[in-house]
C-alpha positions in Angstrom: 0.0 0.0 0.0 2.3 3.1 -1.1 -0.4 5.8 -0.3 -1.5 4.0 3.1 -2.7 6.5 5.7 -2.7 9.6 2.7 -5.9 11.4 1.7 -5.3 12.9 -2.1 -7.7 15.2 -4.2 -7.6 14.3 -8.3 -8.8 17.7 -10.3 -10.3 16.1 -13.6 -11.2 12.8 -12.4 -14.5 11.6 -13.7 -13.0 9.8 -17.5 -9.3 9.5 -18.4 -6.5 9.6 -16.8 -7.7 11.0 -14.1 -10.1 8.4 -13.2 -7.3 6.2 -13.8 -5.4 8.0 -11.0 -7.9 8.1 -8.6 -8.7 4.2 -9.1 -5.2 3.6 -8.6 -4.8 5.9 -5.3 -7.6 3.9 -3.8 -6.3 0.5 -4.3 -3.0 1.8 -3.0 -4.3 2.5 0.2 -5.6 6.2 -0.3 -8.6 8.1 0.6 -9.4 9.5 -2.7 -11.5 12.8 -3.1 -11.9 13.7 -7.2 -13.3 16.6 -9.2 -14.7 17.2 -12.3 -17.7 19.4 -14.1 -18.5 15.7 -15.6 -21.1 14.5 -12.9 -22.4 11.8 -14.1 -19.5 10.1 -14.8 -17.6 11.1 -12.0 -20.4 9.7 -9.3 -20.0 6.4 -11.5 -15.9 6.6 -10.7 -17.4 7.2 -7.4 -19.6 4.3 -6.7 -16.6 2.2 -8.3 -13.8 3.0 -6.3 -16.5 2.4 -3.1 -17.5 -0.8 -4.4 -14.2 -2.3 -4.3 -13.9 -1.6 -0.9 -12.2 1.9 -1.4 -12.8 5.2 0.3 -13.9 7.9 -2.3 -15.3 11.3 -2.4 -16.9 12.7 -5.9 -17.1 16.6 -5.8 -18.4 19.1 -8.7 -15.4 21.6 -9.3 -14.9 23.5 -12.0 -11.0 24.6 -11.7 -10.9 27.8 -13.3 -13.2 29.1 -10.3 -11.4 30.0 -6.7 -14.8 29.6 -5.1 -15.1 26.2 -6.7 -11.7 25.0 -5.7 -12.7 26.3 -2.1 -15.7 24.2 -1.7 -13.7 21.0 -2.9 -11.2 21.4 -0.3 -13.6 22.5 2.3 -15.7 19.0 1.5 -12.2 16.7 1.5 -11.3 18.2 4.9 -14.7 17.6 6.1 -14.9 13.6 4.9 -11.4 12.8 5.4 -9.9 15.0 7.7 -6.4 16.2 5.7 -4.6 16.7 2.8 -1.6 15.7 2.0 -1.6 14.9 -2.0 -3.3 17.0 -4.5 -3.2 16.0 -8.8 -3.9 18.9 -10.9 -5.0 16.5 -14.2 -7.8 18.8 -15.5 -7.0 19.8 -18.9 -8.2 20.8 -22.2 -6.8 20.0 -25.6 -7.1 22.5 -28.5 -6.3 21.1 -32.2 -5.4 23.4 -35.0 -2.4 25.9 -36.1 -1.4 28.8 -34.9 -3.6 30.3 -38.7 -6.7 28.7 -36.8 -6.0 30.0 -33.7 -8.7 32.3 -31.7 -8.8 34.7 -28.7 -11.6 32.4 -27.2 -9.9 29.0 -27.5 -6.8 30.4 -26.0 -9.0 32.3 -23.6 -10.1 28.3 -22.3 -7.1 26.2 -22.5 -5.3 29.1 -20.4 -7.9 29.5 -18.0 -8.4 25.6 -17.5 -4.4 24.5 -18.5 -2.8 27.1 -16.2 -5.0 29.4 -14.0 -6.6 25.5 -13.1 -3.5 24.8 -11.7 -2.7 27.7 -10.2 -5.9 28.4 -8.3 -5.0 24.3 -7.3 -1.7 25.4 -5.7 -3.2 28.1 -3.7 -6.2 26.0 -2.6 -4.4 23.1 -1.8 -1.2 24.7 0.5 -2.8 25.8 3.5 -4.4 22.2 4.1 -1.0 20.7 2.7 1.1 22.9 5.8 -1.6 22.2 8.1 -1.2 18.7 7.9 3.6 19.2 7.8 3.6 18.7 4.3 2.7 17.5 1.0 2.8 16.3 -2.7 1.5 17.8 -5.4 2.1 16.9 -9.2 0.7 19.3 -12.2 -0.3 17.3 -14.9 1.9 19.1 -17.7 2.8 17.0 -21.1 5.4 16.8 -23.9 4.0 20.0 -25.3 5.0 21.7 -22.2 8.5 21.0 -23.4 8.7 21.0 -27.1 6.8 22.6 -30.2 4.4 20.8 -32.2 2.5 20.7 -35.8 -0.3 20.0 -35.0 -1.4 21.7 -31.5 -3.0 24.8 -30.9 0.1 27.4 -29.7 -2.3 28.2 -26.7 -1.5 24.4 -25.8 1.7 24.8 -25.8 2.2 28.1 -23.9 -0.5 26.7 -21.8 1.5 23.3 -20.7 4.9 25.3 -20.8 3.3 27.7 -18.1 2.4 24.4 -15.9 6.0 23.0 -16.5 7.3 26.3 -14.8 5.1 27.3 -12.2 6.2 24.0 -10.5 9.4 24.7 -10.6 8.9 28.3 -9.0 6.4 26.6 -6.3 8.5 23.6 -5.5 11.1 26.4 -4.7 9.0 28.2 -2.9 8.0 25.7 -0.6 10.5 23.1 -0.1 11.2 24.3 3.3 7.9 23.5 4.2 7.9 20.1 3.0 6.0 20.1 0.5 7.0 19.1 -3.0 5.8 20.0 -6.4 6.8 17.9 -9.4 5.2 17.8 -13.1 4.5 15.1 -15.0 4.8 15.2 -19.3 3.1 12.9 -21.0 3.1 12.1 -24.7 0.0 10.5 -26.4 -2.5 9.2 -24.0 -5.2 6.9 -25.1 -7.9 9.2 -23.4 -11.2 10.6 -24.5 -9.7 14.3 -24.7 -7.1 12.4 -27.6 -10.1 10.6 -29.3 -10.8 13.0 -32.3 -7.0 13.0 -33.1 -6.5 9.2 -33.0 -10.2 9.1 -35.4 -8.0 10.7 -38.1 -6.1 7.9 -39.3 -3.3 9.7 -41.1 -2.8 12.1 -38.5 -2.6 8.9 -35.8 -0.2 6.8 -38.1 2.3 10.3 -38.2 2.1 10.2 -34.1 2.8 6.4 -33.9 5.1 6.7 -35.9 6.8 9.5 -34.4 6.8 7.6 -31.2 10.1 5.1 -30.8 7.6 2.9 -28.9 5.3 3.1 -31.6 2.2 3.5 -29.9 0.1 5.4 -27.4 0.3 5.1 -23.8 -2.9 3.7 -21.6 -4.0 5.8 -18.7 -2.8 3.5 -16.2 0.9 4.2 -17.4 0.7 7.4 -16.5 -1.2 6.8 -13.5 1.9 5.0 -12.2 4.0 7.9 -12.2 1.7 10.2 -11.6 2.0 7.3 -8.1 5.3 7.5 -7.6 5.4 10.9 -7.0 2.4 11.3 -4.8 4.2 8.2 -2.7 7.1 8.5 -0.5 8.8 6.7 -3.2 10.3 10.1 -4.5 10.8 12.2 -1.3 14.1 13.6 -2.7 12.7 14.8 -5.2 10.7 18.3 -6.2 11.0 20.7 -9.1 11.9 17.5 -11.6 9.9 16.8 -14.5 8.6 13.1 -15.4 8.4 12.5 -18.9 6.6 9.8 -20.0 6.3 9.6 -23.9 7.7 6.7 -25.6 10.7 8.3 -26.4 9.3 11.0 -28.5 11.1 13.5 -26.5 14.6 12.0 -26.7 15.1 12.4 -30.4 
């Protein structure tokens, strides 16, 4: 059980990866509490993690709203008493060059991508000191690191503002014991992916750009997304996961 006795919050966790995260908190030994704007399916991750003898705490937030973030940290501290991991995995994806690019689609994958995590942060630390530390891990990606073709720009500058704010937070408050870490994944078999991998010539280019030659399940993810929540990785904070099939290292 590497998150026995640990209560985590998972932004984004009703489909995807971030069910996947909160599944796999729960079976290692975690009391799990998950937000999403997705309620249906997030009472349904809900019910699951509770069935199979879990702990688990479904909550509406919608990150891009302090008020929201307060009230999901108010209702975690109320069921399970602490915090002391939080996952910021809400994201959007925008498709398109930067010729199709608008003010209101960068407008929304800034506001969710970055202010999300930010307003995450600031939610999350005073519960995260209260309790003598913490982990948290920002859900970045590969295009926090590198340009692409085919991504909206906003995407990009989106994920590249996630890759640095926690490096400036894990700074911040090392002393404090709490760490900050980011994790970069490449292609994720997700829903948020599914319209990309529907067009086949634009899924062959990505699998083929990949040395690994495919896409990643959630669960992959999940497990370093693990590691870092777990005491596993207490040495480390500001470091950045990549997890992309070797995309990165050409």
């Amino acid at each position: 059980m590497r998150l026995a006795g640990k209560v985590a919050f998972v932004s984004g966790g009703a489909r995807g990866m971030g069910a996947a995260e909160a599944r796999l908190f729960a079976r290692e030994g975690a009391k799990v509490a998950f937000g999403d704007v997705l309620d249906e399916e997030g009472r349904k991750v809900e019910a699951e993690i509770n069935e199979m003898g879990g702990q688990a705490l479904y909550v509406h937030l919608d990150v891009t709203q302090p008020d929201s973030w307060k009230d999901a940290m108010d209702a975690t501290i109320e069921t399970f008493g602490k915090l002391d991991v939080l996952v910021n995995n809400a994201g959007v994806l925008v498709d398109g060059t930067h010729d199709d690019a608008t003010i209101e689609n960068w407008d929304r994958v800034m506001d969710v991508n970055a202010r999300g995590v930010f307003l995450g942060v600031m939610a999350a630390i005073p519960h995260m000191r209260a309790a003598g530390g913490g982990s948290i891990v920002n859900i970045s990606s590969i295009s926090g690191i590198i340009g692409q073709e085919h991504i909206h720009a906003g995407y990009n500058a989106s994920k590249g503002a996630v890759r640095l704010l926690t490096k400036s937070i894990a700074i911040q408050y090392a002393k404090e014991r709490i760490r900050v870490n980011s994790v970069h994944p490449g292609g994720v078999e997700t829903p948020m992916t599914a319209a990309g991998r529907a067009d086949p010539e634009r899924f062959a280019r990505a699998v083929a750009a990949t040395p690994l030659g495919r896409y990643a399940v959630p669960d992959e993810i999940a497990h370093g997304v693990l590691f870092l929540a777990s005491d596993e990785s207490s040495y480390m904070t500001g470091s950045e996961l990549v997890i992309d099939g070797g995309l990165t290292a050409q």
